[in-house]
Backbone atoms as SQL, in Angstrom:
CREATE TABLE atoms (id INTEGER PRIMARY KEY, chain TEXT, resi INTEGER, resn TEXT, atom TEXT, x REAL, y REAL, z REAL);
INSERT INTO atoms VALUES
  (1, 'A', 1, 'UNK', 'N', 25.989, -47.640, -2.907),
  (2, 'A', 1, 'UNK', 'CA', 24.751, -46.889, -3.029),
  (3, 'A', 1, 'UNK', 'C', 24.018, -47.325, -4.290),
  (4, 'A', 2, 'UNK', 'N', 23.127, -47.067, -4.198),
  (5, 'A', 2, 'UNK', 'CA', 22.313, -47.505, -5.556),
  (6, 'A', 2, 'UNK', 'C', 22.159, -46.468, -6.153),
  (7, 'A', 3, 'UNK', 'N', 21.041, -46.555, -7.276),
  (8, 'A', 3, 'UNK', 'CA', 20.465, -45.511, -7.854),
  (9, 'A', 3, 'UNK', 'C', 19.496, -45.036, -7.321),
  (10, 'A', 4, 'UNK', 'N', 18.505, -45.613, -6.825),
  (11, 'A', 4, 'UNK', 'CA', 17.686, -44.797, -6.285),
  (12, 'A', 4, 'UNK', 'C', 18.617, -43.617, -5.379),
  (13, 'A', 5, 'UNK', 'N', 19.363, -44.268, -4.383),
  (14, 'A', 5, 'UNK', 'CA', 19.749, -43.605, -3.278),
  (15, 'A', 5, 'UNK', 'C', 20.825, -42.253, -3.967),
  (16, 'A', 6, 'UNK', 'N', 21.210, -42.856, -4.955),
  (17, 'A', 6, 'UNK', 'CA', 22.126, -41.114, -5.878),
  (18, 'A', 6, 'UNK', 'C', 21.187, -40.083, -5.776),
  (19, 'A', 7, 'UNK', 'N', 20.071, -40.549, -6.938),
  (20, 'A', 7, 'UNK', 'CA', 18.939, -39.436, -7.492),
  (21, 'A', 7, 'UNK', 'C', 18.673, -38.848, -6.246),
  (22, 'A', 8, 'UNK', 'N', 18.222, -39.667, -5.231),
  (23, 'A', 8, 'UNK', 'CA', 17.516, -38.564, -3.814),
  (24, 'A', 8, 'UNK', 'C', 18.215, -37.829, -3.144),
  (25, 'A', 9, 'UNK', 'N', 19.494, -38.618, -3.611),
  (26, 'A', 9, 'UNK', 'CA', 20.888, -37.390, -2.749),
  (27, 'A', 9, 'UNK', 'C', 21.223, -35.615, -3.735),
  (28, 'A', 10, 'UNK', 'N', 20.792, -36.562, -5.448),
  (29, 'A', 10, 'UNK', 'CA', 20.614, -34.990, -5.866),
  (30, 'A', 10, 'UNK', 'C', 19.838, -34.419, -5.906),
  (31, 'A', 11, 'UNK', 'N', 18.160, -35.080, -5.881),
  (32, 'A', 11, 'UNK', 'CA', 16.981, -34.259, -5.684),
  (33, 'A', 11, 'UNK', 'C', 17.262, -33.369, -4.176),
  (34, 'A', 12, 'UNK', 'N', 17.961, -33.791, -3.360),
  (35, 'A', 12, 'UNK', 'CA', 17.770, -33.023, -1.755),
  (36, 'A', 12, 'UNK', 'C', 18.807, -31.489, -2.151),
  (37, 'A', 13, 'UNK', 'N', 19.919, -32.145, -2.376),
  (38, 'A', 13, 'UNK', 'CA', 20.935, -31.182, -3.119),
  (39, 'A', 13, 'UNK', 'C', 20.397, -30.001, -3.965),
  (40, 'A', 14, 'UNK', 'N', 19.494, -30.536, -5.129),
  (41, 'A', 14, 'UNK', 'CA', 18.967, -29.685, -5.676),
  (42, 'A', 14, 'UNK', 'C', 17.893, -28.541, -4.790),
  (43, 'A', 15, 'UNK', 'N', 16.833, -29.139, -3.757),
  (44, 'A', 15, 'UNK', 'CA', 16.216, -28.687, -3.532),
  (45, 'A', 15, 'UNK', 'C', 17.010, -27.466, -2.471),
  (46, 'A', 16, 'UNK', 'N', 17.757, -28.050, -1.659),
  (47, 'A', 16, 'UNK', 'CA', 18.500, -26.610, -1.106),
  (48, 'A', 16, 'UNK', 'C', 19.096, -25.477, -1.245),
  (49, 'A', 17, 'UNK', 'N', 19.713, -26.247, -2.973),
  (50, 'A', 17, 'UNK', 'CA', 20.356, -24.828, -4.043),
  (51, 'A', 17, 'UNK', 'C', 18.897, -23.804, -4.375),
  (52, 'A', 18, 'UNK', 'N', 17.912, -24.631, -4.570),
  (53, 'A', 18, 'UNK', 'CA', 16.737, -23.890, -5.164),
  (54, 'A', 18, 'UNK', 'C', 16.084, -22.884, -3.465),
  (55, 'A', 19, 'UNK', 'N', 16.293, -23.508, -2.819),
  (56, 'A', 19, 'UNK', 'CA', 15.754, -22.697, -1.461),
  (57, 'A', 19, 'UNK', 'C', 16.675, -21.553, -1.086),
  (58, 'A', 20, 'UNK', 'N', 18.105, -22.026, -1.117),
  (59, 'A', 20, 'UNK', 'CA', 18.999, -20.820, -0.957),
  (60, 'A', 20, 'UNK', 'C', 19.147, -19.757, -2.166),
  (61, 'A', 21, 'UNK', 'N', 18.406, -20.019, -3.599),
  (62, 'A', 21, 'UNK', 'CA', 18.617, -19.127, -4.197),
  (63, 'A', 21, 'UNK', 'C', 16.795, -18.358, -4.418),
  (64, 'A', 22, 'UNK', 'N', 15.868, -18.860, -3.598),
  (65, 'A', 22, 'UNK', 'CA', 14.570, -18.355, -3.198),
  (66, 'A', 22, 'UNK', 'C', 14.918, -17.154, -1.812),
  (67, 'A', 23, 'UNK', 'N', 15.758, -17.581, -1.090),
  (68, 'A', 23, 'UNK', 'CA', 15.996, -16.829, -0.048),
  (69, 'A', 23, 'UNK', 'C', 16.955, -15.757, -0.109),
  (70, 'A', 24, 'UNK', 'N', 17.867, -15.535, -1.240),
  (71, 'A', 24, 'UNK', 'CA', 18.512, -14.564, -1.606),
  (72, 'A', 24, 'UNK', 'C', 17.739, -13.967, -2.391),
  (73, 'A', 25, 'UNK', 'N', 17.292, -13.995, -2.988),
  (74, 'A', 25, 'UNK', 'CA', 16.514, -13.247, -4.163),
  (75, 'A', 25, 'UNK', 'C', 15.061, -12.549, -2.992),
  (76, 'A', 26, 'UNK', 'N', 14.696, -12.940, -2.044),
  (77, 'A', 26, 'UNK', 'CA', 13.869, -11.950, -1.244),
  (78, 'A', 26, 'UNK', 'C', 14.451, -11.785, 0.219),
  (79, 'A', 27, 'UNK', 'N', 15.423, -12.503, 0.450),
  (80, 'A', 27, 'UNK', 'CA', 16.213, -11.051, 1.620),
  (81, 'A', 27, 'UNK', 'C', 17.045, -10.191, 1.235),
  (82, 'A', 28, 'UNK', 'N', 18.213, -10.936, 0.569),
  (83, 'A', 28, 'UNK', 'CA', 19.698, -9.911, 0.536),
  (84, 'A', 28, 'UNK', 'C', 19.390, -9.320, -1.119),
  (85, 'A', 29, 'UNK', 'N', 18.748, -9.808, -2.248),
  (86, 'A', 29, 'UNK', 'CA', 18.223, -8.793, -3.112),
  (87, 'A', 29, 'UNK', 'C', 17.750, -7.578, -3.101),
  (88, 'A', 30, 'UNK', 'N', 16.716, -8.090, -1.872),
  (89, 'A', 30, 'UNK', 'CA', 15.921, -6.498, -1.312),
  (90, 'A', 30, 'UNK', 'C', 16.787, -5.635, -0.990),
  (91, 'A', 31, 'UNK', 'N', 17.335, -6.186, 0.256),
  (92, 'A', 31, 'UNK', 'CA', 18.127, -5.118, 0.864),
  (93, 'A', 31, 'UNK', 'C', 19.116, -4.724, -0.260),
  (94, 'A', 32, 'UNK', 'N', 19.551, -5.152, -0.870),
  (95, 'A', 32, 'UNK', 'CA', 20.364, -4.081, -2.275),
  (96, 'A', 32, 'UNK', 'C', 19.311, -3.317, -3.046),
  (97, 'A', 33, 'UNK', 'N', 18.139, -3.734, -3.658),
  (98, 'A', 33, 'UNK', 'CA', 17.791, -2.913, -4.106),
  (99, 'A', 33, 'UNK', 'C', 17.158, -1.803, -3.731),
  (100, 'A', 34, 'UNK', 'N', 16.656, -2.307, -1.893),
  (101, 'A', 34, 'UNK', 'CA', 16.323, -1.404, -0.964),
  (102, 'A', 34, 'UNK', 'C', 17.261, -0.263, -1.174),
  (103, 'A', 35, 'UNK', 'N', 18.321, -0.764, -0.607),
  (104, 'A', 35, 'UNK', 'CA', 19.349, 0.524, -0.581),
  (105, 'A', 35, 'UNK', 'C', 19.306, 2.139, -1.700),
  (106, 'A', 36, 'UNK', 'N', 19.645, 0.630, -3.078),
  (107, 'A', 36, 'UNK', 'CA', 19.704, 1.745, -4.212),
  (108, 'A', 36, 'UNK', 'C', 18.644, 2.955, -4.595),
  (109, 'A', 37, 'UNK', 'N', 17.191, 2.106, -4.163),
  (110, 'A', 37, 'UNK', 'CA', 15.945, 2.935, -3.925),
  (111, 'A', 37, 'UNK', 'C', 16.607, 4.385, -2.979),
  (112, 'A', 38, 'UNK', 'N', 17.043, 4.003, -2.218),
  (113, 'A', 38, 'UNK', 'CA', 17.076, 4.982, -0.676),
  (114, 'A', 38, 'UNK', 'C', 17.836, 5.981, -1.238),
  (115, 'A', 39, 'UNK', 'N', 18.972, 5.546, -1.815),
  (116, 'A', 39, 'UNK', 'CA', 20.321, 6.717, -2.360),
  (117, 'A', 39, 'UNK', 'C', 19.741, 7.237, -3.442),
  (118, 'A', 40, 'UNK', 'N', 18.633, 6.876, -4.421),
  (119, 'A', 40, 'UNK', 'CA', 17.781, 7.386, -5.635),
  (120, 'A', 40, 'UNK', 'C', 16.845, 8.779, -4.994),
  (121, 'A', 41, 'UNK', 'N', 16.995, 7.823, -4.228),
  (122, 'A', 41, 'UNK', 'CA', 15.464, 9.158, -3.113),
  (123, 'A', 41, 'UNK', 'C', 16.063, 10.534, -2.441),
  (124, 'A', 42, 'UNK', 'N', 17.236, 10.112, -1.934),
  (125, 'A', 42, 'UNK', 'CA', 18.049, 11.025, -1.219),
  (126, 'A', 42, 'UNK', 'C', 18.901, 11.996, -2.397),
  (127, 'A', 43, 'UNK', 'N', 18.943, 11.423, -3.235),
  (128, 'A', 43, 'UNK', 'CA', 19.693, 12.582, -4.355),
  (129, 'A', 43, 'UNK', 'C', 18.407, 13.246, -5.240),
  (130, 'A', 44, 'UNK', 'N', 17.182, 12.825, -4.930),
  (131, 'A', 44, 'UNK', 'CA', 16.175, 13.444, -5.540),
  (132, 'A', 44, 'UNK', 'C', 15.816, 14.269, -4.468),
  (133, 'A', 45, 'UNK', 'N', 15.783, 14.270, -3.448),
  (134, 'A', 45, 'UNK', 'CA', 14.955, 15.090, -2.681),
  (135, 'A', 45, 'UNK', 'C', 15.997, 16.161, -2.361),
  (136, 'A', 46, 'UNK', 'N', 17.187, 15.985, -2.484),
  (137, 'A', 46, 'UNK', 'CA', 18.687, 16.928, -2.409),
  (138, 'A', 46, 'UNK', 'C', 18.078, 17.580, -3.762),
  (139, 'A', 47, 'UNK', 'N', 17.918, 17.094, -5.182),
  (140, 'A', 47, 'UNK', 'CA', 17.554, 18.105, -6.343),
  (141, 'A', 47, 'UNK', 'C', 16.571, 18.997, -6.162),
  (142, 'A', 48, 'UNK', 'N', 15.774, 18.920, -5.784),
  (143, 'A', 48, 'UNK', 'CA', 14.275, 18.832, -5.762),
  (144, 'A', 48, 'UNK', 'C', 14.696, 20.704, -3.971),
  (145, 'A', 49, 'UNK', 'N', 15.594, 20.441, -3.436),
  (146, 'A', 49, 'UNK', 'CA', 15.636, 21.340, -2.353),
  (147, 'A', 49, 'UNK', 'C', 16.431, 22.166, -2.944),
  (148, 'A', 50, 'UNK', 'N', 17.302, 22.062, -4.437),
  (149, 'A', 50, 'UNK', 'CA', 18.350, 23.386, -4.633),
  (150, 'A', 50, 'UNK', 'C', 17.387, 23.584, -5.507),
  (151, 'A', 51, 'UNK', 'N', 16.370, 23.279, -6.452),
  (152, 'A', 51, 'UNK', 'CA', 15.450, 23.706, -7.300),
  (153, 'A', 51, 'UNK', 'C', 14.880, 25.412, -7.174),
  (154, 'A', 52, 'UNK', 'N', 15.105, 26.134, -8.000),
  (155, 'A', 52, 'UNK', 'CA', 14.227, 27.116, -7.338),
  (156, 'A', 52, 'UNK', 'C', 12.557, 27.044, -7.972),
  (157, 'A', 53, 'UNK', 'N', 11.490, 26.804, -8.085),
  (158, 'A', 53, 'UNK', 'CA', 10.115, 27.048, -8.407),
  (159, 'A', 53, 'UNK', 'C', 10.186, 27.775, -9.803),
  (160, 'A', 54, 'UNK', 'N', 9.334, 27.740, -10.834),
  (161, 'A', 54, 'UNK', 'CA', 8.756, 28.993, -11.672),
  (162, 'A', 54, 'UNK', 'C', 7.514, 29.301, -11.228),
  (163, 'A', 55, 'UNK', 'N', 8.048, 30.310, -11.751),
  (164, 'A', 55, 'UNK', 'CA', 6.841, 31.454, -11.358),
  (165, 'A', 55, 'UNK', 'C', 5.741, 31.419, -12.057),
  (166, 'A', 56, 'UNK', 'N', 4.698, 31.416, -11.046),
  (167, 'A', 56, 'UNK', 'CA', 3.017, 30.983, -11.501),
  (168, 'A', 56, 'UNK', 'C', 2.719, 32.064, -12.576),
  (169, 'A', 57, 'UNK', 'N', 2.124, 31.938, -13.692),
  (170, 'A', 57, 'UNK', 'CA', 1.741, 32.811, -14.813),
  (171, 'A', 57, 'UNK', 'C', 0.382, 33.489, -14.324),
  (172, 'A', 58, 'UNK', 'N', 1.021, 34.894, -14.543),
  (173, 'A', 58, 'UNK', 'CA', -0.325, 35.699, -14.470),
  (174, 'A', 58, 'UNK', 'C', -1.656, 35.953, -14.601),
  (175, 'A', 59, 'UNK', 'N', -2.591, 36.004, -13.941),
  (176, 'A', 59, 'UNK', 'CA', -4.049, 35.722, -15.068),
  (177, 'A', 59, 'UNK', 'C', -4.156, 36.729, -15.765),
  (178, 'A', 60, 'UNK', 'N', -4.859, 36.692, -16.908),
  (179, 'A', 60, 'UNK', 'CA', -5.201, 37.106, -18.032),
  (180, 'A', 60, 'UNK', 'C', -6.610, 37.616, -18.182),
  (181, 'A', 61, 'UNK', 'N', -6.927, 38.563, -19.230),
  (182, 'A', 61, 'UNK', 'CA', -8.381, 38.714, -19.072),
  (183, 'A', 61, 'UNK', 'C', -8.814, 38.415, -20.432),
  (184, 'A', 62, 'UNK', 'N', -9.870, 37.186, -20.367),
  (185, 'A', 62, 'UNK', 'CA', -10.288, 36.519, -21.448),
  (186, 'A', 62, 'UNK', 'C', -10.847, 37.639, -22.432),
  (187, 'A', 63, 'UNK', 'N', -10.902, 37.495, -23.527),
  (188, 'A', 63, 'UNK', 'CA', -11.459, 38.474, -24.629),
  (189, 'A', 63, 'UNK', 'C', -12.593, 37.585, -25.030),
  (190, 'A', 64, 'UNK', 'N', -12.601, 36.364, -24.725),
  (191, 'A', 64, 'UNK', 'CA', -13.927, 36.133, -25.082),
  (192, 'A', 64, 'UNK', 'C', -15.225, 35.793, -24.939),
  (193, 'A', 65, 'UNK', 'N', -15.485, 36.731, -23.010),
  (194, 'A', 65, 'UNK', 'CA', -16.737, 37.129, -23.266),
  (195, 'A', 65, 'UNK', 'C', -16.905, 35.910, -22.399),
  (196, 'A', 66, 'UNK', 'N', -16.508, 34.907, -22.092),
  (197, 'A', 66, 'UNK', 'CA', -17.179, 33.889, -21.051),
  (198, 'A', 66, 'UNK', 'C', -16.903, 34.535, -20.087);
């Protein structure tokens, strides 16, 4: 083999490591961080349902006349 023919065998090499690590980083990234989103959401909206409300403050009667 020559040199030329090395370099293009690692430029191709390279370029597939770089594609397979383009294609993890926006499918199977997502879907993990998808997930973690989902279980973030689901233990908030579980807080958020044992919550009880406070109680709206009374109105008041201004003293000053507006």
């Amino acid at each position: 083999m020559s040199v030329i023919g090395v370099f293009g065998d690692l430029l191709l090499t390279a370029g597939v490591l770089v594609l397979l690590f383009v294609a993890w980083q926006l499918w199977i990234g997502d879907a993990i961080i998808g997930a973690q989103y989902k279980n973030e959401a689901s233990s908030l909206t579980d807080k958020w349902a044992t919550e009880t409300p406070a109680p709206a403050p009374s109105p008041t009667a201004s003293s000053s006349g507006a």
